[in-house]
MIFINU-224794 format. One record per residue (C-alpha): chain; residue in one letter; residue number from 1; x, y, z. Coordinates in Angstrom, 2 decimals. Layout:
BEGIN
NODE  unit  code  pos       c1       c2       c3
NODE     A     A  NUM        X        Y        Z
...
//
This chain:
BEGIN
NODE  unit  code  pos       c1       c2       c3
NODE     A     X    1  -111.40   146.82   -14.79
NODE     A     X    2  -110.42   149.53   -12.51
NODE     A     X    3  -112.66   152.52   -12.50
NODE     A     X    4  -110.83   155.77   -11.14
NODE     A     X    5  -113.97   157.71   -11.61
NODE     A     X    6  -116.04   155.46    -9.02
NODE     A     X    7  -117.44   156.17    -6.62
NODE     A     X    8  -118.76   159.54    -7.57
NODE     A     X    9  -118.45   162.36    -5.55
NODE     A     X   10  -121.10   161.94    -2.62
NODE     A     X   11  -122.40   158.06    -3.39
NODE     A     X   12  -123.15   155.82    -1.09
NODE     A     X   13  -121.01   153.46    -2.14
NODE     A     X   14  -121.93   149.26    -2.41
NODE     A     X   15  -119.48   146.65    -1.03
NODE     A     X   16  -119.79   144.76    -3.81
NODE     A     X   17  -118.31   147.26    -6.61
NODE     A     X   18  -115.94   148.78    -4.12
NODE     A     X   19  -114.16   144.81    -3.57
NODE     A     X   20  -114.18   144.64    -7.20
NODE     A     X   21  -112.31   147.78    -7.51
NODE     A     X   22  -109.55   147.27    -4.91
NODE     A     X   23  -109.53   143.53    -6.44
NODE     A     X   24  -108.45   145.04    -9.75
NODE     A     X   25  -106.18   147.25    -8.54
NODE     A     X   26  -104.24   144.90    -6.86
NODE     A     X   27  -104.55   143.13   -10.22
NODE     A     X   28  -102.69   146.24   -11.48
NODE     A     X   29   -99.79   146.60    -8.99
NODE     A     X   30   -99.24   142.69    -9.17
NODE     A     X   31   -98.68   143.36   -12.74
NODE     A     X   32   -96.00   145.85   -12.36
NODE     A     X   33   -92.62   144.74   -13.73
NODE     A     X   34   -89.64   144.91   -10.63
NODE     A     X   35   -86.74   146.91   -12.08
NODE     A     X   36   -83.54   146.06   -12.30
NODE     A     X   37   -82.29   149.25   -13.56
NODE     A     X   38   -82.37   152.35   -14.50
NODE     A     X   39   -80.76   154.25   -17.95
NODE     A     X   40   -80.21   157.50   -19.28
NODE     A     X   41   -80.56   157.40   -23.06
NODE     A     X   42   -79.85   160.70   -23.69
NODE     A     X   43   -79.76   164.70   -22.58
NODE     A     X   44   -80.54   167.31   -25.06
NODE     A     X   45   -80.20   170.96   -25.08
NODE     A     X   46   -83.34   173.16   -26.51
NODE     A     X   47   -83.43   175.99   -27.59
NODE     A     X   48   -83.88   178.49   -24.56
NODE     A     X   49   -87.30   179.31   -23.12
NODE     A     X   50   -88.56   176.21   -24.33
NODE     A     X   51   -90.19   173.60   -21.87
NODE     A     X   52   -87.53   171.07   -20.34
NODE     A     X   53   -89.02   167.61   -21.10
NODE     A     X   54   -88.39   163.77   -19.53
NODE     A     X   55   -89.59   160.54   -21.23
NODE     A     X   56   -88.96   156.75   -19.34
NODE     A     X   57   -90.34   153.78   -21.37
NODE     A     X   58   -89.94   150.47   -19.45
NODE     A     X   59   -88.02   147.90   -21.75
NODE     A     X   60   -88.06   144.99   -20.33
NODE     A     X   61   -86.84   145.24   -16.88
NODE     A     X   62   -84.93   148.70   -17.25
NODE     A     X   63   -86.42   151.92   -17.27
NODE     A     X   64   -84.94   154.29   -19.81
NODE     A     X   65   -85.00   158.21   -19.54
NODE     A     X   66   -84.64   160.78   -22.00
NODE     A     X   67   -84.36   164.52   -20.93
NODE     A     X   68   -84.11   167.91   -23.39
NODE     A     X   69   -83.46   171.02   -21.21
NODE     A     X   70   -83.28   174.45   -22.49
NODE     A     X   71   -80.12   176.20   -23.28
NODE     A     X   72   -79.82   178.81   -20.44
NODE     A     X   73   -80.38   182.25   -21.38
NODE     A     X   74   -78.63   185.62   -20.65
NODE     A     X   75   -79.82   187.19   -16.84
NODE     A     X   76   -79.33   188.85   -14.33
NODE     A     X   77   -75.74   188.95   -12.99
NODE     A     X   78   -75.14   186.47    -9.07
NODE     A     X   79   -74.44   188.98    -6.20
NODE     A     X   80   -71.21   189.98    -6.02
NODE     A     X   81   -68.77   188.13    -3.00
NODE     A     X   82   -66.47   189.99    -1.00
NODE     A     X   83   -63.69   187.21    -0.29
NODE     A     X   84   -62.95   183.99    -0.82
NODE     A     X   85   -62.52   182.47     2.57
NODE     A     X   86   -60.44   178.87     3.53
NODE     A     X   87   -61.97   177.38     6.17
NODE     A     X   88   -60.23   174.41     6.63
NODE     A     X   89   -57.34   172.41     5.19
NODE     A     X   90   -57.18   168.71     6.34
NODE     A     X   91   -54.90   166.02     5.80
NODE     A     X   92   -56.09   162.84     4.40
NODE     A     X   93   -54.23   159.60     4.78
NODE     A     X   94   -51.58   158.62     1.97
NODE     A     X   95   -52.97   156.94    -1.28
NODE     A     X   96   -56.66   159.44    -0.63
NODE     A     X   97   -57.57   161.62    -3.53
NODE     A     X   98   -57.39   165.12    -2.77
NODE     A     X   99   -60.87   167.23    -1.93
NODE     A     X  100   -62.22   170.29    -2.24
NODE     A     X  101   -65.91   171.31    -1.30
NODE     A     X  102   -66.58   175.16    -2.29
NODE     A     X  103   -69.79   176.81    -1.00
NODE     A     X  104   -70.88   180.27    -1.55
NODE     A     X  105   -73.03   181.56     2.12
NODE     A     X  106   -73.92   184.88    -0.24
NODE     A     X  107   -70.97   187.12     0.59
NODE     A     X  108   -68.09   184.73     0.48
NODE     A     X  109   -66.74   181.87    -1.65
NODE     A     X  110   -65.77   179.41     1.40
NODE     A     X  111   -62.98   176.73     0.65
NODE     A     X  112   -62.17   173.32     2.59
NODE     A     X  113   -59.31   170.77     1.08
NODE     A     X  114   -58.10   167.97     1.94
NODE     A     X  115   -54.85   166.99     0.97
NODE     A     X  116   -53.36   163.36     1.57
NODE     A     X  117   -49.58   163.51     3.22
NODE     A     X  118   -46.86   161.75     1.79
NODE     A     X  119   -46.13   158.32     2.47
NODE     A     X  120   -43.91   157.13     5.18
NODE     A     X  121   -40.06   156.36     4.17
NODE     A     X  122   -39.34   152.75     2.84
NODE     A     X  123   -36.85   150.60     4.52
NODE     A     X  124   -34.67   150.24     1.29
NODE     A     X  125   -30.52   152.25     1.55
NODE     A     X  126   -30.35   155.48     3.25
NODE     A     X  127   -28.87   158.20     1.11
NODE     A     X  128   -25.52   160.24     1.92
NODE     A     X  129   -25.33   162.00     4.67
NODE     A     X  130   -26.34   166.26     3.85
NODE     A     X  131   -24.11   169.21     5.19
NODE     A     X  132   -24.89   170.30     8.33
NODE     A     X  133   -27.25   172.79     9.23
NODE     A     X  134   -25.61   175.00    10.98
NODE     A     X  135   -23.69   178.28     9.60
NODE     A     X  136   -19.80   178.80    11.10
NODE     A     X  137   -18.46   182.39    11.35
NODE     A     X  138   -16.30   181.82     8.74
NODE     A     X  139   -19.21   180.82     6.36
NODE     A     X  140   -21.30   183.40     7.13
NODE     A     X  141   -18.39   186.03     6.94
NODE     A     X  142   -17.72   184.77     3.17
NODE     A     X  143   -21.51   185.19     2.98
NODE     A     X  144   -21.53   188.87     3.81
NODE     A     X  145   -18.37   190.48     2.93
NODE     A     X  146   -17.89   193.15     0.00
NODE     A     X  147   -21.86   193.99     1.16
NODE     A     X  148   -23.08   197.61     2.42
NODE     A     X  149   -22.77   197.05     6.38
NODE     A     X  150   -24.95   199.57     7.10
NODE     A     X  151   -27.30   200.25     3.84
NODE     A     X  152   -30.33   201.80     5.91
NODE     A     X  153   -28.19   204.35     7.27
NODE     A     X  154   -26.92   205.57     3.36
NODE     A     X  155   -29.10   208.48     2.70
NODE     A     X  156   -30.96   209.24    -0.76
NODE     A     X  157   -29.66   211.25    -3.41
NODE     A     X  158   -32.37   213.92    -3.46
NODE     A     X  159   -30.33   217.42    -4.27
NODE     A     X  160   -31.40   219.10    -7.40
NODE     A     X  161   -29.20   219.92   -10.05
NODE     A     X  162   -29.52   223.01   -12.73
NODE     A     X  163   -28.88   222.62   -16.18
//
């Protein structure tokens, strides 16, 4: 049986009870089950300055874990940021889920999305055919008559009047 305490601290040490250890704890590491997964049983919150905790038990081939991690308590306030800051907006490829990665560098909140652009058009019926884009004199005319032509050269109404 494997002996943890041997050799003591400044032995001379024998070949024979030194093969017998490494023998036995090959023995032990042969043993070992392979895993074929892992499972979190459950996470539970304690009450706050208490001790976090993790248990794994090995059932069969699958290592289970159980956690319990305080409630956090009431501290000190984060610094304070400045700005929130965009550093980059990149398109993604149709069909891609949109991104965001925030990170705070201890003065700013920094930003990077990724937004996915709209597919190309199909090859099914075009639709009608819009109004042009251009404005004619008459249009425009229509547009702007019965307005002030001049309204930043109407002066305020700023004289005083006694009761």
């Amino acid at each position: 049986m494997y002996d943890p305490t041997y050799p003591p601290q400044n032995a001379e040490i024998e070949s024979a009870p030194m093969r017998a250890q490494f023998n036995d704890l090959k023995d032990f590491i042969d043993a070992i089950v392979s895993l074929t997964g892992a499972t979190v049983d459950g996470v539970n919150t304690i009450n706050f300055g208490e001790p976090a905790t993790a248990t794994a038990n090995l059932v069969g081939s699958v290592l289970h874990f159980s956690f319990d991690i305080p409630r956090g308590g009431v501290g000190a306030p984060g610094p304070p940021f400045a700005q929130a800051v965009v550093d980059a907006v990149n398109t993604l490829d149709p069909g891609q889920a949109a991104t965001v990665s925030v990170n705070f560098d201890g003065t700013n909140v920094r930003f990077t999305f990724g937004i996915p652009r709209g597919n190309d058009g199909g090859t099914g019926p075009q639709g009608e055919q819009g109004p042009p884009g251009e404005v004619t004199n008459a249009a425009l005319g229509n547009a702007i008559n019965g307005t002030s032509s001049n309204t930043n050269g109407v002066s305020t109404l700023d004289t005083p009047f006694a009761d």
